[in-house]
PDB file of N, CA, C and O in Angstrom:
ATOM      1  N   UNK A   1      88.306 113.794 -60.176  1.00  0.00           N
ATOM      2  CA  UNK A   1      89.072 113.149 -61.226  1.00  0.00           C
ATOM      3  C   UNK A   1      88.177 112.108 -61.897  1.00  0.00           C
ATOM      4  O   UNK A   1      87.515 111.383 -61.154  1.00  0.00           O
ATOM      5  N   UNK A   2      88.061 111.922 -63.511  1.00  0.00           N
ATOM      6  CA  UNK A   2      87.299 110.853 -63.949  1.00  0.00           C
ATOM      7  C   UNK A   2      88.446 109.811 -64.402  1.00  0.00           C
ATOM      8  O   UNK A   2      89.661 109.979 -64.291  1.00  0.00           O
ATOM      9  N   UNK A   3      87.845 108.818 -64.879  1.00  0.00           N
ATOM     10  CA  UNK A   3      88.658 108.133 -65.558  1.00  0.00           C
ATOM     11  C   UNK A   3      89.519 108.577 -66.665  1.00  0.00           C
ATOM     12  O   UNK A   3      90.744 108.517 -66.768  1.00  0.00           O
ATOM     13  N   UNK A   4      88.764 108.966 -67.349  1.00  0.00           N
ATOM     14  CA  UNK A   4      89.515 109.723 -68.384  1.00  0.00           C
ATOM     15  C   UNK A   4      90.666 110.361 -67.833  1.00  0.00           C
ATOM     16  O   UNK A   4      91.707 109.704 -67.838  1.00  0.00           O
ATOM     17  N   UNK A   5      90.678 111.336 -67.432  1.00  0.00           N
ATOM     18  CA  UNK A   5      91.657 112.051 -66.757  1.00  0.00           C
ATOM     19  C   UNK A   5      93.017 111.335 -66.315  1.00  0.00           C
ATOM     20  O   UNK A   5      94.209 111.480 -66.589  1.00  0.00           O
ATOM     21  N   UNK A   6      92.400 110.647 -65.651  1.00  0.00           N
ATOM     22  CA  UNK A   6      93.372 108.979 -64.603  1.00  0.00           C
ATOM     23  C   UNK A   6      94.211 108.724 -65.858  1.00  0.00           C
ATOM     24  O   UNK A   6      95.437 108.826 -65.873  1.00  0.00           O
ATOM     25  N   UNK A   7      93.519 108.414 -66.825  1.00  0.00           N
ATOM     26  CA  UNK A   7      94.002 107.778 -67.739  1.00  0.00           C
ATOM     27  C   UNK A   7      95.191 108.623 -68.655  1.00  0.00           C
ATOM     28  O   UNK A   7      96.012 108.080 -69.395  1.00  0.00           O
ATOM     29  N   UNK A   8      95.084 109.806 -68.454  1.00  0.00           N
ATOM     30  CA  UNK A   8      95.790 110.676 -69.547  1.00  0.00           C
ATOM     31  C   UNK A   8      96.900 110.899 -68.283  1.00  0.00           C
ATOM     32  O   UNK A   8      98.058 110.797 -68.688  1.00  0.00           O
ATOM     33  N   UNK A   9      96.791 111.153 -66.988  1.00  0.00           N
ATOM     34  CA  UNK A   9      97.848 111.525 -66.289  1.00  0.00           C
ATOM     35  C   UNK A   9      98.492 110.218 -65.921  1.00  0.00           C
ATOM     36  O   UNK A   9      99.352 110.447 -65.070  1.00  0.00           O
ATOM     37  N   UNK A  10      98.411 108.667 -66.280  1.00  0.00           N
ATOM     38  CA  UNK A  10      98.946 107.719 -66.309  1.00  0.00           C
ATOM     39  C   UNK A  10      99.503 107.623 -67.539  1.00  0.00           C
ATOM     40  O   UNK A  10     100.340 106.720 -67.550  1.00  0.00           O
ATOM     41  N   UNK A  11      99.355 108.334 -68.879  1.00  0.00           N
ATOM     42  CA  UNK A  11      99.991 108.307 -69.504  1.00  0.00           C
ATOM     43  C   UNK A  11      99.524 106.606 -70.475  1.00  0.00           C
ATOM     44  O   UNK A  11     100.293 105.692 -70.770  1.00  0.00           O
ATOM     45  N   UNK A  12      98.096 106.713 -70.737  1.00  0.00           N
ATOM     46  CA  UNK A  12      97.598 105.300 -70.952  1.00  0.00           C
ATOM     47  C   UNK A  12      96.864 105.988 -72.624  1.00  0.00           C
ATOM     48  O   UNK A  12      96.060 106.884 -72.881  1.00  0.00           O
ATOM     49  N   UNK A  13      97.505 105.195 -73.297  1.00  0.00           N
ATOM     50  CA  UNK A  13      97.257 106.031 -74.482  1.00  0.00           C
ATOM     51  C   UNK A  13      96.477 104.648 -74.939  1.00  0.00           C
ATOM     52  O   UNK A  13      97.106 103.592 -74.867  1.00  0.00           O
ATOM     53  N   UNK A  14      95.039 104.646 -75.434  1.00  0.00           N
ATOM     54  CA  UNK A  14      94.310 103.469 -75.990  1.00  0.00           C
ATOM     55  C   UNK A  14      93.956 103.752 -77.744  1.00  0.00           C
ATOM     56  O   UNK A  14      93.603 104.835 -78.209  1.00  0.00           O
ATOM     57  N   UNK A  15      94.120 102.721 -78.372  1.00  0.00           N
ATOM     58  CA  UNK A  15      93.815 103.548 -79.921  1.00  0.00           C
ATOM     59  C   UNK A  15      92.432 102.543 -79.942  1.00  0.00           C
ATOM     60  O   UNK A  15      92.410 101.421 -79.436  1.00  0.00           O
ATOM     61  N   UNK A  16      91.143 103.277 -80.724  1.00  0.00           N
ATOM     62  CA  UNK A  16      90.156 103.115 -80.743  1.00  0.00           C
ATOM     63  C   UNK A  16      89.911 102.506 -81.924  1.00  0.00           C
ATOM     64  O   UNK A  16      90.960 102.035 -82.363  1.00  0.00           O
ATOM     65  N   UNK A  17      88.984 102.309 -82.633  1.00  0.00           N
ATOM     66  CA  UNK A  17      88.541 101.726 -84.004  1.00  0.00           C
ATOM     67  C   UNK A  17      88.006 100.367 -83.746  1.00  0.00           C
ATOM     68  O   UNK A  17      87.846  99.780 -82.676  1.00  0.00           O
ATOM     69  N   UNK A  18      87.694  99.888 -85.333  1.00  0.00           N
ATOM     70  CA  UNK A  18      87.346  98.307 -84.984  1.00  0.00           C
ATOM     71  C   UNK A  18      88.276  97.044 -84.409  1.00  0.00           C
ATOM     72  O   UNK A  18      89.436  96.774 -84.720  1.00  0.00           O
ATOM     73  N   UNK A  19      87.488  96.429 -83.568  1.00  0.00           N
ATOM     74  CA  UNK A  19      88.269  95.083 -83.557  1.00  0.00           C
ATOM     75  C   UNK A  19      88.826  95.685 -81.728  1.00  0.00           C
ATOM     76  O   UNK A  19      89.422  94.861 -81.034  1.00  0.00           O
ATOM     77  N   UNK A  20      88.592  96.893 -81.241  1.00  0.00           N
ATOM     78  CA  UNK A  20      89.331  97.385 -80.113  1.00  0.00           C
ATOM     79  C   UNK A  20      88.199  96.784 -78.553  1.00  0.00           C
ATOM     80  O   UNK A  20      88.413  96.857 -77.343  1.00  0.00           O
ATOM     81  N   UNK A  21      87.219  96.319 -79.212  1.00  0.00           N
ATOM     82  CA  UNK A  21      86.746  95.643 -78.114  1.00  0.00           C
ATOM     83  C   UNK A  21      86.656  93.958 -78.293  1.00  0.00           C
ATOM     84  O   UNK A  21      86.007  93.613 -79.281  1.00  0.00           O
ATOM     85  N   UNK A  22      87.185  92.932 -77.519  1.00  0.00           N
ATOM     86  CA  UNK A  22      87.262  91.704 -78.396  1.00  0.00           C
ATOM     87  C   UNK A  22      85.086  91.453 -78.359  1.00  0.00           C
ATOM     88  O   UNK A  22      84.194  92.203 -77.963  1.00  0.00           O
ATOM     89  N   UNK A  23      85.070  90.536 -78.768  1.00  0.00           N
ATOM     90  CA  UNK A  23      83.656  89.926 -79.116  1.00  0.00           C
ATOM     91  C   UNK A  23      83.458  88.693 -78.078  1.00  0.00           C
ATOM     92  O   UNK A  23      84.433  88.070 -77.655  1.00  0.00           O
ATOM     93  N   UNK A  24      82.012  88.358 -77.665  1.00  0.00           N
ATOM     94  CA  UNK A  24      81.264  87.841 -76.168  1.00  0.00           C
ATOM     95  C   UNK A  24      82.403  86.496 -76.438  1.00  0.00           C
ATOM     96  O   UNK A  24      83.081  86.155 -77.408  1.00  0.00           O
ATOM     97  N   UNK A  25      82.253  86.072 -75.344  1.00  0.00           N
ATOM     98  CA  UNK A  25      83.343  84.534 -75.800  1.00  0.00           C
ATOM     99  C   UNK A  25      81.975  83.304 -75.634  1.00  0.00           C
ATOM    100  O   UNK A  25      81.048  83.550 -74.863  1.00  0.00           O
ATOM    101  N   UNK A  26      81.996  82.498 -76.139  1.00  0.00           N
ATOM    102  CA  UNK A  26      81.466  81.229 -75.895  1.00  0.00           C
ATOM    103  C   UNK A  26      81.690  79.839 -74.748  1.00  0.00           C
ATOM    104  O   UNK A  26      82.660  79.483 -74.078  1.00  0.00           O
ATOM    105  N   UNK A  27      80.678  79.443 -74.865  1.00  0.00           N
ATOM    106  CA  UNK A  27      81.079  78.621 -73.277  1.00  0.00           C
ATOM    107  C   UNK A  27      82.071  77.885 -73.633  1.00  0.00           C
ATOM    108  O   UNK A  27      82.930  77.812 -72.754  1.00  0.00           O
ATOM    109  N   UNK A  28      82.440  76.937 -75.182  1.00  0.00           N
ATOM    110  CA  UNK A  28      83.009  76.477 -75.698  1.00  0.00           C
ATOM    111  C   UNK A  28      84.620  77.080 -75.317  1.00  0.00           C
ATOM    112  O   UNK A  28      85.452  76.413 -74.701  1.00  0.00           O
ATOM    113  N   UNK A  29      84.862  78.593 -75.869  1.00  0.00           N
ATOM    114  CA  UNK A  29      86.105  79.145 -75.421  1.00  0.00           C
ATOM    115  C   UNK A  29      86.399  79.339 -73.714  1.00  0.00           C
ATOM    116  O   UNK A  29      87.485  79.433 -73.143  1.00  0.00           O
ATOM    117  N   UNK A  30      85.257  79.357 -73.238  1.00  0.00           N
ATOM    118  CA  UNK A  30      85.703  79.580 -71.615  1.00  0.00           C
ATOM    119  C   UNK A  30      86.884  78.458 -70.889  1.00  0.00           C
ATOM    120  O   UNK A  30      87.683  78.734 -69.994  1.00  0.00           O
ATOM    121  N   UNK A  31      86.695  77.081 -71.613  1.00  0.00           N
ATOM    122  CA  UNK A  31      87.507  76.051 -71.252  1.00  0.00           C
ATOM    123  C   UNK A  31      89.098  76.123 -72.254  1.00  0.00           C
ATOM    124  O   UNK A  31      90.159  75.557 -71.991  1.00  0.00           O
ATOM    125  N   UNK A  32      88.832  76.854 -73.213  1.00  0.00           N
ATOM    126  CA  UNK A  32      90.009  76.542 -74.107  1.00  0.00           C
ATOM    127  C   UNK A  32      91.012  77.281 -73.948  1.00  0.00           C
ATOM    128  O   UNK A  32      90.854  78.498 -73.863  1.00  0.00           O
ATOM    129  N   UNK A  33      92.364  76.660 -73.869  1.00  0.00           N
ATOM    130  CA  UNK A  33      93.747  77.371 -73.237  1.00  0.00           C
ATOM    131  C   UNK A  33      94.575  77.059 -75.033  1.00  0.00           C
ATOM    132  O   UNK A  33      94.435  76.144 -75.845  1.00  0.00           O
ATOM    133  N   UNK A  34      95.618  78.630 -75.032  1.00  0.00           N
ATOM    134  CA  UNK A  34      95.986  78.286 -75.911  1.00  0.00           C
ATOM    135  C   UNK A  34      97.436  77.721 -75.921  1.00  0.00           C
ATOM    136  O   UNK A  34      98.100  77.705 -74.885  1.00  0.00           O
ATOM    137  N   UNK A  35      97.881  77.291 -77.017  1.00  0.00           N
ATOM    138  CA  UNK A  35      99.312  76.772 -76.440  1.00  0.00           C
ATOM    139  C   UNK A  35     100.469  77.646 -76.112  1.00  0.00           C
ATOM    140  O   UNK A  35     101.593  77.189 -75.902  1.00  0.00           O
ATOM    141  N   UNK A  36     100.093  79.270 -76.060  1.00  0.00           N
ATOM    142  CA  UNK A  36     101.000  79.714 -75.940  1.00  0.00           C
ATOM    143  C   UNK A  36     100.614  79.937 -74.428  1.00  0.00           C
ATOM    144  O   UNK A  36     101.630  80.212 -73.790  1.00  0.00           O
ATOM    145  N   UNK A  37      99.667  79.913 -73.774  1.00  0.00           N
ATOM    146  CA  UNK A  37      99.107  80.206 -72.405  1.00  0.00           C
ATOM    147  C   UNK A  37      99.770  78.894 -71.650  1.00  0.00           C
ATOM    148  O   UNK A  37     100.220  79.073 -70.518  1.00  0.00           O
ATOM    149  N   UNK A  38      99.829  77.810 -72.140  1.00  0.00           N
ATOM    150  CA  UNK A  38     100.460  76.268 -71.913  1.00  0.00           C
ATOM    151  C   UNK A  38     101.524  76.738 -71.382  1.00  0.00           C
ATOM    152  O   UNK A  38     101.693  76.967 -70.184  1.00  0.00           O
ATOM    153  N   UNK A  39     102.693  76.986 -72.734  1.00  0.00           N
ATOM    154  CA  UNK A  39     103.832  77.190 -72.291  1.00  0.00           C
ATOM    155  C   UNK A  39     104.389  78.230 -71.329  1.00  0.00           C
ATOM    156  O   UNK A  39     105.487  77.995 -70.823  1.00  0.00           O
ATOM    157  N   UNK A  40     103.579  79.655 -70.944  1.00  0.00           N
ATOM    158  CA  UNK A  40     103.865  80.313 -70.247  1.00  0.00           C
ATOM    159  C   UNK A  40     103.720  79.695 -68.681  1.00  0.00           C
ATOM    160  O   UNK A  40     104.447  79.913 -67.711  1.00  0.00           O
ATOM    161  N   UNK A  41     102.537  78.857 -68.786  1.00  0.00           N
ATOM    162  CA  UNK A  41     101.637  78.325 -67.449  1.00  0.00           C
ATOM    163  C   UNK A  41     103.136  77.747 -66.772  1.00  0.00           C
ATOM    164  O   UNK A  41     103.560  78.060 -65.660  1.00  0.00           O
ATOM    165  N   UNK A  42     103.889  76.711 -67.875  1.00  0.00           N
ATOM    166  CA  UNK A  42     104.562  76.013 -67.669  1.00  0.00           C
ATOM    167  C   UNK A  42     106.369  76.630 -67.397  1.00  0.00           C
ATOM    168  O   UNK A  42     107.280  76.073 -66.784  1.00  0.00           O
ATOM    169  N   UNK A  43     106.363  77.429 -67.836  1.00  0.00           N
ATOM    170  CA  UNK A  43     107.611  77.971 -67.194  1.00  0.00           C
ATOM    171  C   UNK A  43     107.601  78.803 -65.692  1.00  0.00           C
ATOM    172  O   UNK A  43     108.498  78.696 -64.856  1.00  0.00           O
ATOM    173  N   UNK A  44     106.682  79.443 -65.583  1.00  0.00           N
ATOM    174  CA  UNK A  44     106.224  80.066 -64.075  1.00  0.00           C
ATOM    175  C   UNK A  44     105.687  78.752 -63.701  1.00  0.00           C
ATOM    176  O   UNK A  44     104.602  79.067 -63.213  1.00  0.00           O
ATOM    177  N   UNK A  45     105.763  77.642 -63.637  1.00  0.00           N
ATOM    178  CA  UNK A  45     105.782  76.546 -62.335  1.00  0.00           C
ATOM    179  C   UNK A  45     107.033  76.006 -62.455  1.00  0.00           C
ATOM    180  O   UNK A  45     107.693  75.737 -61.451  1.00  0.00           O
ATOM    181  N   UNK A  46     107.446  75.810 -63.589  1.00  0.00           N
ATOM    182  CA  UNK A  46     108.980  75.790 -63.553  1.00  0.00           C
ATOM    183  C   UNK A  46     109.879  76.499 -62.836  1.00  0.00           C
ATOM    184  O   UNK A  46     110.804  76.052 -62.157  1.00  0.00           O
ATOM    185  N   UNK A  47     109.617  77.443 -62.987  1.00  0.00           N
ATOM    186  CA  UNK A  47     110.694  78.575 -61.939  1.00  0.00           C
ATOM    187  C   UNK A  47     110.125  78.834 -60.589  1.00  0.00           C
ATOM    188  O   UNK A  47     110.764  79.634 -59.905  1.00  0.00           O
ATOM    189  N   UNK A  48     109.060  78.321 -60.072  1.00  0.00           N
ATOM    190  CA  UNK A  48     108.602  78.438 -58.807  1.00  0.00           C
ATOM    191  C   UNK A  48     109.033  77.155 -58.148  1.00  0.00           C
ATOM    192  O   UNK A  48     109.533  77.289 -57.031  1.00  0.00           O
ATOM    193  N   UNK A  49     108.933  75.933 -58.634  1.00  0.00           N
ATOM    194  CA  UNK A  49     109.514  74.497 -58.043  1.00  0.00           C
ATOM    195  C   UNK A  49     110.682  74.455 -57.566  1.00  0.00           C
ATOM    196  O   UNK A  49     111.683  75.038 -57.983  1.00  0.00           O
ATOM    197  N   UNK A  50     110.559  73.670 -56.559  1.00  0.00           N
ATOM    198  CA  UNK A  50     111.584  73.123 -55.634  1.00  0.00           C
ATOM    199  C   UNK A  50     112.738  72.358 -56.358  1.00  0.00           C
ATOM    200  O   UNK A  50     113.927  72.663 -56.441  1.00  0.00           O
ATOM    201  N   UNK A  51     112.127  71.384 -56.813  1.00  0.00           N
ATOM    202  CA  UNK A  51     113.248  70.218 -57.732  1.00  0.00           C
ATOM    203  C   UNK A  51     112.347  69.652 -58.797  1.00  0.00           C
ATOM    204  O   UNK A  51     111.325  70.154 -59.264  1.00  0.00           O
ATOM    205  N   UNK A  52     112.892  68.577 -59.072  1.00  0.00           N
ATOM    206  CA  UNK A  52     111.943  68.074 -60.816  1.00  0.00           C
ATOM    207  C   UNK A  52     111.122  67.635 -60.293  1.00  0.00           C
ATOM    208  O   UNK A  52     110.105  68.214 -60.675  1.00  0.00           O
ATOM    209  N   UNK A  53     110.735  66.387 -59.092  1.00  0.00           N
ATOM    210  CA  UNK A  53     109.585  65.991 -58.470  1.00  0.00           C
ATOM    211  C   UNK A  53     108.914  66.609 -58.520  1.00  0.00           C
ATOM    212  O   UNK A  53     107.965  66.423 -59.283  1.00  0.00           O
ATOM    213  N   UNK A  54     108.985  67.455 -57.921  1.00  0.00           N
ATOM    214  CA  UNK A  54     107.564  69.332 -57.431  1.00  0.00           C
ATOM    215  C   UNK A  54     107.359  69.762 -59.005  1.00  0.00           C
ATOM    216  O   UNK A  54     106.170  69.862 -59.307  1.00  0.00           O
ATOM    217  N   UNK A  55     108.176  70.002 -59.936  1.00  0.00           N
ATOM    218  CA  UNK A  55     108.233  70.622 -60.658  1.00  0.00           C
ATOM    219  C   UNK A  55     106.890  69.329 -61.514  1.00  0.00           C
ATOM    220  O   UNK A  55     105.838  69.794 -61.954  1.00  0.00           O
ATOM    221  N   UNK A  56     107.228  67.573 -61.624  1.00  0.00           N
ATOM    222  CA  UNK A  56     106.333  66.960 -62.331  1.00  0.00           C
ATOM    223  C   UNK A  56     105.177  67.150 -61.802  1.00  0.00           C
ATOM    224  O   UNK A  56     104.192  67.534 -62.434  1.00  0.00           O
ATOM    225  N   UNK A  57     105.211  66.826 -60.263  1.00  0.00           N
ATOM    226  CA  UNK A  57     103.732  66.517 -59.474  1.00  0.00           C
ATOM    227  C   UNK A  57     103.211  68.126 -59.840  1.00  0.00           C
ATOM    228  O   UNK A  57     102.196  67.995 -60.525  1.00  0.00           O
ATOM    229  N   UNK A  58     103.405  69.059 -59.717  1.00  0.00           N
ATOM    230  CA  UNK A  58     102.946  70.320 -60.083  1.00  0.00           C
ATOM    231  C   UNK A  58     102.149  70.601 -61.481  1.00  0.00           C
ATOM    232  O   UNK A  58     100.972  70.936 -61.611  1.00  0.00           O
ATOM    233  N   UNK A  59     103.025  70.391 -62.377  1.00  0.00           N
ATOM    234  CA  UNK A  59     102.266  70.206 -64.060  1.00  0.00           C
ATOM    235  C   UNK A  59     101.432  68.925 -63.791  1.00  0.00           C
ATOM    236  O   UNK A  59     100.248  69.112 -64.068  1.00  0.00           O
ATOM    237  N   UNK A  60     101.586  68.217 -63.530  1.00  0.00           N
ATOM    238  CA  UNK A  60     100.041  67.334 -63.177  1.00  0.00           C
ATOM    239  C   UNK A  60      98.673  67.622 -62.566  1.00  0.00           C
ATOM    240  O   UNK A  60      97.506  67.639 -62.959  1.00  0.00           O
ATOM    241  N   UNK A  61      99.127  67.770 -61.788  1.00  0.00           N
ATOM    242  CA  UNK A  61      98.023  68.697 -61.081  1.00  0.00           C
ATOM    243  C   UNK A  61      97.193  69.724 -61.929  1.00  0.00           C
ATOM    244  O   UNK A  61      95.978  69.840 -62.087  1.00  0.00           O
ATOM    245  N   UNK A  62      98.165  70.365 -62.377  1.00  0.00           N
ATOM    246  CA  UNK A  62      97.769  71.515 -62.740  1.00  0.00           C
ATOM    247  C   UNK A  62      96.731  71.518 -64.535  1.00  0.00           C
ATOM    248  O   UNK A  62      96.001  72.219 -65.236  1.00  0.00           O
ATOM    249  N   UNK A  63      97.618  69.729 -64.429  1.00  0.00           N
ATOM    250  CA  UNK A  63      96.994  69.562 -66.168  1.00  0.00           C
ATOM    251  C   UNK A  63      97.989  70.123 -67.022  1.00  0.00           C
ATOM    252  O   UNK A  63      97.673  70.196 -68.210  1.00  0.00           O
ATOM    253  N   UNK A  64      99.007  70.496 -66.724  1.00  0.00           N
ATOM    254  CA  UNK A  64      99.813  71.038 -67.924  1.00  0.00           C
ATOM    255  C   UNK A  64     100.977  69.840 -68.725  1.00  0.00           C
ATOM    256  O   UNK A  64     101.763  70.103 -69.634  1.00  0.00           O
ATOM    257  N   UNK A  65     100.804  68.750 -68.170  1.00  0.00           N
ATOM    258  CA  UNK A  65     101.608  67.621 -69.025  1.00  0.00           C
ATOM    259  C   UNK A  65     100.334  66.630 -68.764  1.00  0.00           C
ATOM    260  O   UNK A  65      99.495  66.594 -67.865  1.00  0.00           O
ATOM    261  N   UNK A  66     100.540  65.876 -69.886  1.00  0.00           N
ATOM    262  CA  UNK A  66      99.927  64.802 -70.865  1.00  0.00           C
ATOM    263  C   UNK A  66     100.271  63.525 -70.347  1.00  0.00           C
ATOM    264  O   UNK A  66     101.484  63.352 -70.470  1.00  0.00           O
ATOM    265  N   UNK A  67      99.460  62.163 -69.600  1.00  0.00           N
ATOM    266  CA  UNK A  67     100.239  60.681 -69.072  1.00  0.00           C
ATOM    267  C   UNK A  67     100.548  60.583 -70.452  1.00  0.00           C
ATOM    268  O   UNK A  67     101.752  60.516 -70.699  1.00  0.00           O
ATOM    269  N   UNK A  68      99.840  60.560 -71.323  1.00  0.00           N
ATOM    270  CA  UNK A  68     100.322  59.966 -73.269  1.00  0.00           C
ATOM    271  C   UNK A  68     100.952  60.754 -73.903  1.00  0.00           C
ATOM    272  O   UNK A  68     100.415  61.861 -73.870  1.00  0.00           O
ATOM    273  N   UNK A  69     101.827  60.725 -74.463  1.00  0.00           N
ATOM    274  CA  UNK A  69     102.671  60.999 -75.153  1.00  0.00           C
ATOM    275  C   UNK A  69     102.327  62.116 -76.301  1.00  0.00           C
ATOM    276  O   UNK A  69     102.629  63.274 -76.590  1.00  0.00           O
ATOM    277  N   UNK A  70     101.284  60.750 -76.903  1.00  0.00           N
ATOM    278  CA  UNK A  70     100.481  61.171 -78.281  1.00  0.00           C
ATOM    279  C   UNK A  70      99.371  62.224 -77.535  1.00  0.00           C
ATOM    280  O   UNK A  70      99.250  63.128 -78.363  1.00  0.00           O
ATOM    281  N   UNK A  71      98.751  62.452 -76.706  1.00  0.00           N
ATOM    282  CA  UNK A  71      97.923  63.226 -76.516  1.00  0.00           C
ATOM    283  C   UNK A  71      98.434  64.826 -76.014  1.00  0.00           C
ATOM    284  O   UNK A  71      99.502  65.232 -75.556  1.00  0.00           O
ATOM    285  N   UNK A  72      97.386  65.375 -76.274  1.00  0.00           N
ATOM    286  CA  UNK A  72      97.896  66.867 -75.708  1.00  0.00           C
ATOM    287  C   UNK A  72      97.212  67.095 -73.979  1.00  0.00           C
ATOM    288  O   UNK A  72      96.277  66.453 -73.498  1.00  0.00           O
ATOM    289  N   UNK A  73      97.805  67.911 -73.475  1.00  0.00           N
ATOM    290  CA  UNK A  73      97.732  68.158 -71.817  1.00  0.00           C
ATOM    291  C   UNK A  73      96.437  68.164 -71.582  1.00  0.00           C
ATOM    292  O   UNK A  73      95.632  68.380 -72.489  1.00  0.00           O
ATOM    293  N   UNK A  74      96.138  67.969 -70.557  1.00  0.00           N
ATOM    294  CA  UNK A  74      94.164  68.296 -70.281  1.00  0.00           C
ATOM    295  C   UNK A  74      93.813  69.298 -70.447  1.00  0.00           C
ATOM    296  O   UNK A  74      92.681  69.572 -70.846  1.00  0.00           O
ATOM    297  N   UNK A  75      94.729  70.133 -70.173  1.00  0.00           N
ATOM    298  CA  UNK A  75      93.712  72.135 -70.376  1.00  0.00           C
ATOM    299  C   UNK A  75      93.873  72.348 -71.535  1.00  0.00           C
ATOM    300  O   UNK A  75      93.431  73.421 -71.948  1.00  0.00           O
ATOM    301  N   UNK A  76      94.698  71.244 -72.709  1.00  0.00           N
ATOM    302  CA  UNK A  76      94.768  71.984 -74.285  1.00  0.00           C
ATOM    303  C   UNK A  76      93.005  71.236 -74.993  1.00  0.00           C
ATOM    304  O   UNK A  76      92.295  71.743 -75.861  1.00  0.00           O
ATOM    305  N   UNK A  77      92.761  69.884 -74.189  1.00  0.00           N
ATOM    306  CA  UNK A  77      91.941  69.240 -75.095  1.00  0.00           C
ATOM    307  C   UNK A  77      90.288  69.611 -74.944  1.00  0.00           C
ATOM    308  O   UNK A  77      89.467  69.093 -75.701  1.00  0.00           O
TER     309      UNK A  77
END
C-alpha cells in the first residue's frame, strides 16, 4: 500500500494548485499566536478547570490573560 492509495481508501480528497503548500515561516512567526488561537487556547482551559481560581491561575500560567488591562496577553505580544 502507498500513501497515495491510504489516502484514496480514507477517502482524503486534497485539491492541489497554488497557495496549497503554506510558505517557510520565520523565526519572527514561530513566537506569534493569533487571536483566534488565544481564544480557542482559552476556552479548552476553560472547560478543563476545576473552578474560577484554577481556571485564573491556569490562563496565567499559560500567558493567556494580560496583569494590564491595556495590554494584550504574553503569547499575543
Amino acid at each position: 500500500m502507498t500513501i497515495g492509495s491510504a489516502r484514496r481508501e480514507m477517502g482524503d480528497v486534497r485539491q492541489g494548485g497554488p497557495g496549497a503548500i503554506p510558505g517557510p515561516r520565520t523565526a519572527a512567526d514561530a513566537y506569534r499566536v493569533a487571536d483566534d488561537q488565544v481564544h480557542k487556547a482559552r476556552l479548552v482551559v476553560a472547560e478543563n478547570s476545576e473552578d474560577p481560581e484554577d481556571l485564573r491561575q491556569l490562563l496565567d500560567m499559560l500567558g493567556l490573560i494580560s496583569a494590564n488591562p491595556d495590554q494584550p496577553p504574553p503569547v499575543s505580544r
